[in-house]
KOLFIFI-663148 format. One record per atom (N, C-alpha, C): x, y negated, z negated; residue in three letters. Coordinates in steps of 0.05 Angstrom, whole numbers, plus 5000, padded with zeros to 4 digits. Layout:
<pts>
XYZala ...
</pts>
This chain:
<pts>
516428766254unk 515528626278unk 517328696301unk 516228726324unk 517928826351unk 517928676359unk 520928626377unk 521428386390unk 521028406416unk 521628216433unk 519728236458unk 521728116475unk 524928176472unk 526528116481unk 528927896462unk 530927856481unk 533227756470unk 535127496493unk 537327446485unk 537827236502unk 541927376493unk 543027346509unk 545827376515unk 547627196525unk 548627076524unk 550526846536unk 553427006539unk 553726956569unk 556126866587unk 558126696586unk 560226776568unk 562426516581unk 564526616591unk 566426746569unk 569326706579unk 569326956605unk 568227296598unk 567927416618unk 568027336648unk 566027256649unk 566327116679unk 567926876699unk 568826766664unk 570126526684unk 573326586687unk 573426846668unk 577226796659unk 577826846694unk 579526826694unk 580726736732unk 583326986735unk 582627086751unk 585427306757unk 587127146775unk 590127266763unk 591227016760unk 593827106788unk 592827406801unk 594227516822unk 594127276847unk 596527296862unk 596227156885unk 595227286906unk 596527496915unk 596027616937unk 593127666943unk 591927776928unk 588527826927unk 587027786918unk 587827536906unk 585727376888unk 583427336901unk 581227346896unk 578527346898unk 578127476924unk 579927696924unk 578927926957unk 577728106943unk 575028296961unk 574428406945unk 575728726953unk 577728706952unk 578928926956unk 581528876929unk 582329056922unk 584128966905unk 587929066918unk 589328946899unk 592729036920unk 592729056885unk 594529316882unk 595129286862unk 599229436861unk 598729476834unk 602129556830unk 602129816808unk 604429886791unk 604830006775unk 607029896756unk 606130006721unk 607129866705unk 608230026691unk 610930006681unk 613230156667unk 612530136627unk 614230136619unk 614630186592unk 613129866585unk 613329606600unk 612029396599unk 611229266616unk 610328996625unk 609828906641unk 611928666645unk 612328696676unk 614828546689unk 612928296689unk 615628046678unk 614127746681unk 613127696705unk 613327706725unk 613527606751unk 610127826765unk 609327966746unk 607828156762unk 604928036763unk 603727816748unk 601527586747unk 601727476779unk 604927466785unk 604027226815unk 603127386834unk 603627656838unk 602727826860unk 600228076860unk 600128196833unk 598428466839unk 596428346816unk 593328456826unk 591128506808unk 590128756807unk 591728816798unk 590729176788unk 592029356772unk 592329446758unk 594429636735unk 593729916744unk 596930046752unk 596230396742unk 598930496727unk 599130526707unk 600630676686unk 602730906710unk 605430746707unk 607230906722unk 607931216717unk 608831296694unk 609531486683unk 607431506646unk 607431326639unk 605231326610unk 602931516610unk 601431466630unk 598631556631unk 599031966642unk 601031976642unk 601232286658unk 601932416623unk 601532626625unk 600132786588unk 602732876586unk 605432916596unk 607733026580unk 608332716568unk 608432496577unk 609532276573unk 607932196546unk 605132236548unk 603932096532unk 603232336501unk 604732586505unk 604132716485unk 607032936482unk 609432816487unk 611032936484unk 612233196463unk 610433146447unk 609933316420unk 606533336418unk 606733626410unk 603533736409unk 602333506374unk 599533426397unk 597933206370unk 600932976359unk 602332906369unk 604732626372unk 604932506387unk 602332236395unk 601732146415unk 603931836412unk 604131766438unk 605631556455unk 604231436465unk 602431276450unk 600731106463unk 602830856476unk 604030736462unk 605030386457unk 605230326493unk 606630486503unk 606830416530unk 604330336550unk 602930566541unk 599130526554unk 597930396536unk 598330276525unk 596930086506unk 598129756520unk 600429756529unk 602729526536unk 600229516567unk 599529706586unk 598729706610unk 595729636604unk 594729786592unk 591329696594unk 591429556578unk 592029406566unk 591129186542unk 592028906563unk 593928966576unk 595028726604unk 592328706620unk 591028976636unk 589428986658unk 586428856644unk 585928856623unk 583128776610unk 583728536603unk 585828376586unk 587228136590unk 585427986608unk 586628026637unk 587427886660unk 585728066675unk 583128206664unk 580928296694unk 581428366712unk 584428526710unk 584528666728unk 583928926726unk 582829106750unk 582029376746unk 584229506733unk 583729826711unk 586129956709unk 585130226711unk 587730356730unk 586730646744unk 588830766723unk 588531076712unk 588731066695unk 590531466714unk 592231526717unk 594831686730unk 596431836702unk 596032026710unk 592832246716unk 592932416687unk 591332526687unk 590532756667unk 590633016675unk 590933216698unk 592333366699unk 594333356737unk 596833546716unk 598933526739unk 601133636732unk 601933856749unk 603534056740unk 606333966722unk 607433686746unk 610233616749unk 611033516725unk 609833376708unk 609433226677unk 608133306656unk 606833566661unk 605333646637unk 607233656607unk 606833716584unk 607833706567unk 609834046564unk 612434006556unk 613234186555unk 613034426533unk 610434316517unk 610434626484unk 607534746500unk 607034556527unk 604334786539unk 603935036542unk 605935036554unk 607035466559unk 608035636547unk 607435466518unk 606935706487unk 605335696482unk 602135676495unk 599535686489unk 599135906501unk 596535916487unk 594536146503unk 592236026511unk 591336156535unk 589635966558unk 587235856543unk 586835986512unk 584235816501unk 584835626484unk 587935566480unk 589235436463unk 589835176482unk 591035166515unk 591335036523unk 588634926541unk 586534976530unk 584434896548unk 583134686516unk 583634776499unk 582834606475unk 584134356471unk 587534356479unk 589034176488unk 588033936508unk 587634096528unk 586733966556unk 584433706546unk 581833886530unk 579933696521unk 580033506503unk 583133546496unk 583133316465unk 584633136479unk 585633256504unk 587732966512unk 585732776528unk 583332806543unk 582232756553unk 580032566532unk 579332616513unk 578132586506unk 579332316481unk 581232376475unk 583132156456unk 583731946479unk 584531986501unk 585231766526unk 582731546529unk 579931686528unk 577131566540unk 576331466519unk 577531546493unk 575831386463unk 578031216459unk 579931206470unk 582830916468unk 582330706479unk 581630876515unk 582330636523unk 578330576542unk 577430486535unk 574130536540unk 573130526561unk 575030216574unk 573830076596unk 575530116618unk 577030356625unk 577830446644unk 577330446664unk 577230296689unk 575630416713unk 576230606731unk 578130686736unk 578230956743unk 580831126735unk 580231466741unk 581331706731unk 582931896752unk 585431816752unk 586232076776unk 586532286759unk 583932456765unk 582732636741unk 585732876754unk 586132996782unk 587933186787unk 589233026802unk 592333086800unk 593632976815unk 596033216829unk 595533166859unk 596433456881unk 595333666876unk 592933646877unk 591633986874unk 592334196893unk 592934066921unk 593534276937unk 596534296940unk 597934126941unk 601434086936unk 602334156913unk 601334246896unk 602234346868unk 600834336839unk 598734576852unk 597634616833unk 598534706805unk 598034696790unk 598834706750unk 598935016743unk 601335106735unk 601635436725unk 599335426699unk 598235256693unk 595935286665unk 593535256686unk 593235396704unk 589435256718unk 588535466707unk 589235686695unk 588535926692unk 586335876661unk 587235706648unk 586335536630unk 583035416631unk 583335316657unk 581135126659unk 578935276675unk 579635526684unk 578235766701unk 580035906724unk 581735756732unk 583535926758unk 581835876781unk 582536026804unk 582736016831unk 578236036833unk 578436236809unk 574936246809unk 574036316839unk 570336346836unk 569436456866unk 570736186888unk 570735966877unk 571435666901unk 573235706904unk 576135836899unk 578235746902unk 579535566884unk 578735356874unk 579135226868unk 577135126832unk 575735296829unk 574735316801unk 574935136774unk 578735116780unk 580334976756unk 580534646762unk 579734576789unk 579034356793unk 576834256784unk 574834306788unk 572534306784unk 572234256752unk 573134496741unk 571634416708unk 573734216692unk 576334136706unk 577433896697unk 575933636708unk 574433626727unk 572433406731unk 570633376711unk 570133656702unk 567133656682unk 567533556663unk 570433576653unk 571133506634unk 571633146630unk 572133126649unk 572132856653unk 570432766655unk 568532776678unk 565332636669unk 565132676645unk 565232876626unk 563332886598unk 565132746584unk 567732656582unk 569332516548unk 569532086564unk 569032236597unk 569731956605unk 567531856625unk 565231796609unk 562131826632unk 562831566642unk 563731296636unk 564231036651unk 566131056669unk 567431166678unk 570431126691unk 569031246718unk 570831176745unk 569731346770unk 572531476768unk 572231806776unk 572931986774unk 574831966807unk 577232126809unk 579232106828unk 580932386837unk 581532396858unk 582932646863unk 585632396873unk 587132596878unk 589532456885unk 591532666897unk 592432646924unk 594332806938unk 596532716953unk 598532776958unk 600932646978unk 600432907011unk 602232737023unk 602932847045unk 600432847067unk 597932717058unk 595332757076unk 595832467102unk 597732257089unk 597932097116unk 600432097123unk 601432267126unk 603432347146unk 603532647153unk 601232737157unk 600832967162unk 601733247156unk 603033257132unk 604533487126unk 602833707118unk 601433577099unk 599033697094unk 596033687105unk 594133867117unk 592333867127unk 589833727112unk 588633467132unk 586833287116unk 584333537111unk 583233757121unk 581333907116unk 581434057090unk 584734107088unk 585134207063unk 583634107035unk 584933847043unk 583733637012unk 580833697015unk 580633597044unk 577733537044unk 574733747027unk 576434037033unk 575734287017unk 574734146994unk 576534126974unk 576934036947unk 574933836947unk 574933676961unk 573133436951unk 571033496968unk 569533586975unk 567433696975unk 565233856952unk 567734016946unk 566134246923unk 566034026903unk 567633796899unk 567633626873unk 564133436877unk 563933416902unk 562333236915unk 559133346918unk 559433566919unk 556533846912unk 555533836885unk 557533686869unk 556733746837unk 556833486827unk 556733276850unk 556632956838unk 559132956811unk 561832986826unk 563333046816unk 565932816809unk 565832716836unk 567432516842unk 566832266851unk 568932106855unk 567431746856unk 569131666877unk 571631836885unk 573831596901unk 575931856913unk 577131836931unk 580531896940unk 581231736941unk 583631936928unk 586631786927unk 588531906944unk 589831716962unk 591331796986unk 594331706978unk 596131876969unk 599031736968unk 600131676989unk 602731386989unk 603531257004unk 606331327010unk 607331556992unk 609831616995unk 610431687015unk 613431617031unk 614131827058unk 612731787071unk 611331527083unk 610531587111unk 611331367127unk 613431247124unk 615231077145unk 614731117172unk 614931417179unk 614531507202unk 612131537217unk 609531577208unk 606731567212unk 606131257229unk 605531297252unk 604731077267unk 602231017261unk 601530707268unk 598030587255unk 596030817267unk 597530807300unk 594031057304unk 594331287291unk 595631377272unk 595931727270unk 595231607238unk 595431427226unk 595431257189unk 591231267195unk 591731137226unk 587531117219unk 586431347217unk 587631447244unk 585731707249unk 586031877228unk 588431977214unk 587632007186unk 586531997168unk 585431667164unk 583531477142unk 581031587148unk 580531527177unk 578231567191unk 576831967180unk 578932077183unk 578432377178unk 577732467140unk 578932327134unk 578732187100unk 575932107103unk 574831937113unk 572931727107unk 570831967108unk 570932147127unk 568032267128unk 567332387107unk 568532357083unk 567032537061unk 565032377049unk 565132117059unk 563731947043unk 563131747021unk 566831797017unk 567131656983unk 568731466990unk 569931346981unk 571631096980unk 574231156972unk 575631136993unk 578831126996unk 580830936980unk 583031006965unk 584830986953unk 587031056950unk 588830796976unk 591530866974unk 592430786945unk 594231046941unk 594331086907unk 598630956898unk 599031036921unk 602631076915unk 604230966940unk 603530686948unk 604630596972unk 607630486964unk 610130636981unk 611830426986unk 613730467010unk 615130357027unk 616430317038unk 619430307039unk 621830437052unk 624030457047unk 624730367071unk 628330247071unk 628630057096unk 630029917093unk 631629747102unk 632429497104unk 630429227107unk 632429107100unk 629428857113unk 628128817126unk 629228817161unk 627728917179unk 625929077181unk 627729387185unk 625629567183unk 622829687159unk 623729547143unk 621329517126unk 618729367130unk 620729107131unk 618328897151unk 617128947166unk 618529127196unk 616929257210unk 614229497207unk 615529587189unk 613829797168unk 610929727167unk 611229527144unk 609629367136unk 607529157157unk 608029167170unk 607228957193unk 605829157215unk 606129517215unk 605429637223unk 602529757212unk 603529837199unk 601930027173unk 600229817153unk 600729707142unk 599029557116unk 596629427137unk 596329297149unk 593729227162unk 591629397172unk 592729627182unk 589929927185unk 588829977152unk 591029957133unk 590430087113unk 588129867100unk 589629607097unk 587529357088unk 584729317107unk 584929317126unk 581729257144unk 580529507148unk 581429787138unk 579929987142unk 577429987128unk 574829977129unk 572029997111unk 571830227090unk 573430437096unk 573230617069unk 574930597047unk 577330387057unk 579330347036unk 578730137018unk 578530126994unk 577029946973unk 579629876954unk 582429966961unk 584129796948unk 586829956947unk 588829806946unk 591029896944unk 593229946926unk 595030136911unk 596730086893unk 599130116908unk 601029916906unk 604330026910unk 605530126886unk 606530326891unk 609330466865unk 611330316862unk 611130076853unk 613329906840unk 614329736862unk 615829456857unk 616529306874unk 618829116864unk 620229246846unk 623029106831unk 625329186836unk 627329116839unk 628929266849unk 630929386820unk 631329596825unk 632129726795unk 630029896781unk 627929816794unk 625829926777unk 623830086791unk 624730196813unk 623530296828unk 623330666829unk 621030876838unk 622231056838unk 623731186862unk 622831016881unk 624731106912unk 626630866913unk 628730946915unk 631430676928unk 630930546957unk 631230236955unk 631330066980unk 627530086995unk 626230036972unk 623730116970unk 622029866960unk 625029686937unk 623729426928unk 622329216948unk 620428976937unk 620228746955unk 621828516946unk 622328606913unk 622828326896unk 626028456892unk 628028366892unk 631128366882unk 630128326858unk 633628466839unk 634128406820unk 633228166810unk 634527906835unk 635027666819unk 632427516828unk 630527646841unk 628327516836unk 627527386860unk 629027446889unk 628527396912unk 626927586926unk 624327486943unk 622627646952unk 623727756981unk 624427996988unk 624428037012unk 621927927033unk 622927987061unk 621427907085unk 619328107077unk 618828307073unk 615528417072unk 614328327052unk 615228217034unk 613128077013unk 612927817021unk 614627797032unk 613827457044unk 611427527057unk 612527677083unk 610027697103unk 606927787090unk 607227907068unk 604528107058unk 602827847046unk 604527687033unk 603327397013unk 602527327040unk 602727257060unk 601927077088unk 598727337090unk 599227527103unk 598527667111unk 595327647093unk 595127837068unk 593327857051unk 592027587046unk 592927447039unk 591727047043unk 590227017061unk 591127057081unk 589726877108unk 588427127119unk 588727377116unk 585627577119unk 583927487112unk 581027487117unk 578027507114unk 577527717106unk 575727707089unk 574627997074unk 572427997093unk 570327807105unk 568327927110unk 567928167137unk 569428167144unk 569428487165unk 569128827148unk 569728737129unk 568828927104unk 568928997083unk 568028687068unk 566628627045unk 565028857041unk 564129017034unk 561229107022unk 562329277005unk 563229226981unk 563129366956unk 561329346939unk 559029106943unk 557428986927unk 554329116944unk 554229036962unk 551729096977unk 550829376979unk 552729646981unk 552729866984unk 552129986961unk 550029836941unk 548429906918unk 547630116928unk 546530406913unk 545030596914unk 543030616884unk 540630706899unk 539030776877unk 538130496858unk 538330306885unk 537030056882unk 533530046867unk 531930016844unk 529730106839unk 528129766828unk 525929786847unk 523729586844unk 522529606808unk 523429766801unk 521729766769unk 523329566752unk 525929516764unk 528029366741unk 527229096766unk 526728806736unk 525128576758unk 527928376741unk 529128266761unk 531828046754unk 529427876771unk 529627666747unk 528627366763unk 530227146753unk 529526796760unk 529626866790unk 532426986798unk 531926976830unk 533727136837unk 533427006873unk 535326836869unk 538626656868unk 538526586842unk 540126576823unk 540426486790unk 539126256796unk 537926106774unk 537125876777unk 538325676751unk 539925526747unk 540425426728unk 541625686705unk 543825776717unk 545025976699unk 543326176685unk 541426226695unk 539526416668unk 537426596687unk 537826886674unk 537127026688unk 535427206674unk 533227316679unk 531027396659unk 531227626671unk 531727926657unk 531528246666unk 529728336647unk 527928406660unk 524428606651unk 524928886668unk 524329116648unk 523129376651unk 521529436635unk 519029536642unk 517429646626unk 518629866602unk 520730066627unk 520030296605unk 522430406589unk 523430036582unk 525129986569unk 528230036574unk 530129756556unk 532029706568unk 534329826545unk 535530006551unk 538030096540unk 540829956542unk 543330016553unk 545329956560unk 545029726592unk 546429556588unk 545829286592unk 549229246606unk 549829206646unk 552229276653unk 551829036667unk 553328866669unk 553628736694unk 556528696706unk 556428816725unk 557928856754unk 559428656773unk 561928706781unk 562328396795unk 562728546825unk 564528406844unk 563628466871unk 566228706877unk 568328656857unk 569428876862unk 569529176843unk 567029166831unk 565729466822unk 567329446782unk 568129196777unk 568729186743unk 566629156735unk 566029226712unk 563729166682unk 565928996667unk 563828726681unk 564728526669unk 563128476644unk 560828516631unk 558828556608unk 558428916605unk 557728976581unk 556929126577unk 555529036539unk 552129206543unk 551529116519unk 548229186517unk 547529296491unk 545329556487unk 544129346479unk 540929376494unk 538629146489unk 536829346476unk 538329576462unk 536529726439unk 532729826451unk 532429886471unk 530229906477unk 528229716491unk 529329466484unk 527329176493unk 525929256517unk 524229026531unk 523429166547unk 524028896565unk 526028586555unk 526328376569unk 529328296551unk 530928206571unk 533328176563unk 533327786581unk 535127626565unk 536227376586unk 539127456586unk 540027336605unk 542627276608unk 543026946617unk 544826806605unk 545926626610unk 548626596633unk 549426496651unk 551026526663unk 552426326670unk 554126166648unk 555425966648unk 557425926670unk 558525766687unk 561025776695unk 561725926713unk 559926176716unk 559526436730unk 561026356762unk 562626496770unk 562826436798unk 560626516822unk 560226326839unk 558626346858unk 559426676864unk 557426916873unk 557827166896unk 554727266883unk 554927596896unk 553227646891unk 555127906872unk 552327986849unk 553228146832unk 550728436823unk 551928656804unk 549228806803unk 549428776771unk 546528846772unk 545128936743unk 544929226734unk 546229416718unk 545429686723unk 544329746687unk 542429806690unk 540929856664unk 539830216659unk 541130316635unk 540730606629unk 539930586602unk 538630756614unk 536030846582unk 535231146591unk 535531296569unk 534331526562unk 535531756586unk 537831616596unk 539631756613unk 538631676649unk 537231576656unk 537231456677unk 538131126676unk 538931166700unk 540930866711unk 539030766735unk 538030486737unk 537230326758unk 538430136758unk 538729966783unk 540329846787unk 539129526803unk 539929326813unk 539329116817unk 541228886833unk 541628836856unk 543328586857unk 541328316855unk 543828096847unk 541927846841unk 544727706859unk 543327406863unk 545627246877unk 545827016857unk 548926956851unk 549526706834unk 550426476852unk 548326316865unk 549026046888unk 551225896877unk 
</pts>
């Protein structure tokens, strides 16, 4: 007998509460980076995880097939915890690669390449995003020759390490990641190259803009930057923000710079490179001392990030694409927690979405052609439905009053 649908219940997913101060329920996220563990104190300020040194392939495979998980296991097992996103730094990059690489041969190290990639995305599942290259144009990898080389694009070896990533890691949004583009050292057209050809082949999901070294970069020269960034279309990610200084001049820093970067519309969230002091990788860079006293820019940033409004550019949620009338959510404002999803031509993988782009559900309605959802406790926003079957994805927002 065929069934004619199913019913799913909602609880803890939606209600568990991120437990960050600074950005709690913004829909932009502030996030940090996490060492060998996670610092006690790092719950009161950041909602977001990116693997400091763990997630880069010499660290995590120091010996050929002798993997080092425990550390990235310590970081994303925290970020899914506590709902926070975890960006996942990086999978290729010259500066950390593993050192028995360059006793391969380029078909030996391209077989490499796929198993590290591919062991990372079957570990860790629910990843949300991949700084798939990291400095492609600042220092590219003596192994690209591996992944194709310079090729007719120039850039070739970029490219099929994306492929490779879409194919071992089809959930995750895919990331480039470069320094020196906001403080001008390096030419924003340059990148822009790169992420283009990635962007021709529905390749990529996001930039990533590092934060290092640019003390000096005034707000108008940090926008007009962003702004030159923004036109590719994708969604901006300062990846490696920190600040060096005294207290003052940090503060000043910060009081300069962090507000273009936060109210800019293409910027969808931020990571700083550590904020402990001792634990940092640039000196006089911390917000938090040793002993646990917050400098004046974290004071000011807690004030600052708080009492911002998201709605000048909120739309992480609304900027649905490939919105399709065939997938029917009713009703729709929820009505009494329960939400009825019909497709005729049947319902596969089963996602629901929150406002800052997590899969907060995920779950295969085997073909059905009517799914419920219960939505206990659910916080009031609006959210999407994205349902794939037979390799197409449609999509849906519903509102939870």
């Amino acid at each position: 007998m065929r069934w004619t649908g199913f019913t799913v219940s909602i609880l803890v997913l939606f209600t568990q509460a991120v437990s960050a101060q600074l950005a709690v329920n913004k829909c932009k996220f502030l996030g940090n980076v996490v060492g060998s563990s996670v610092p006690p104190s790092f719950d009161q300020y950041w909602n977001q995880i990116t693997p400091e040194n763990s997630g880069k392939w010499g660290e995590a495979e120091p010996q050929r097939d002798a993997m080092n998980w425990a550390p990235l296991d310590a970081a994303y097992n925290h970020a899914i915890a506590k709902g926070y996103p975890f960006k996942q730094h990086t999978f290729i990059w010259e500066q950390q690669k593993p050192g028995w690489l360059a006793g391969l041969s380029a078909a030996e190290q391209l077989e490499e390449i796929e198993e590290w990639m591919q062991e990372f995305c079957s570990r860790y599942p629910d990843t949300d995003m991949i700084e798939v290259v990291n400095e492609p144009v600042n220092a590219p990898p003596t192994f690209a020759s591996a992944l194709g080389g310079a090729g007719s694009t120039g850039y070739d070896w970029v490219i099929k390490a994306f492929e490779l990533a879409r194919n071992y890691c089809p959930d995750a949004k895919l990331l480039i990641n470069e320094y020196n583009i906001l403080n001008g050292y390096t030419s924003t057209q340059s990148y822009l190259q790169i992420i283009n050809l990635l962007k021709d082949r529905d390749l990529i999901d996001g930039i990533g803009l590092q934060g290092h070294s640019i003390e000096e970069t005034t707000a108008s020269e940090l926008k007009s930057r962003l702004d030159a960034m923004a036109t590719a279309g994708l969604p901006l990610y300062i990846t490696e923000y920190d600040v060096r200084g005294t207290n003052s001049k940090q503060l000043d820093i910060y009081r300069k710079q962090f507000p273009v970067m936060w109210a800019h519309p293409a910027v969808k969230g931020i990571t700083l490179w550590g904020y402990i002091q001792g634990q940092m990788w640039r000196d006089e860079a911390h917000l938090l001392t040793s002993g646990g006293t917050e400098r004046p820019a974290l004071v000011w940033l807690k004030e600052f990030v708080g009492s911002t409004p998201d709605q000048p550019f909120c739309d992480l949620v609304t900027g649905v694409e490939r919105e399709e009338s065939v997938l029917k959510v009713y009703p729709n404002p929820v009505v009494d927690g329960t939400v009825r999803i019909e497709r005729t031509e049947g319902i596969g993988t089963v996602k629901i979405i929150d406002p800052l782009g997590r899969v907060l559900v995920s779950t295969d309605a085997r073909g059905e052609t009517a799914i419920t959802v219960n939505f206990t406790g659910a916080a009031p926003g609006l959210y999407i439905v994205s349902v794939t079957n037979f390799s197409q994805t449609v999509t849906r927002k519903f509102l939870i009053p």
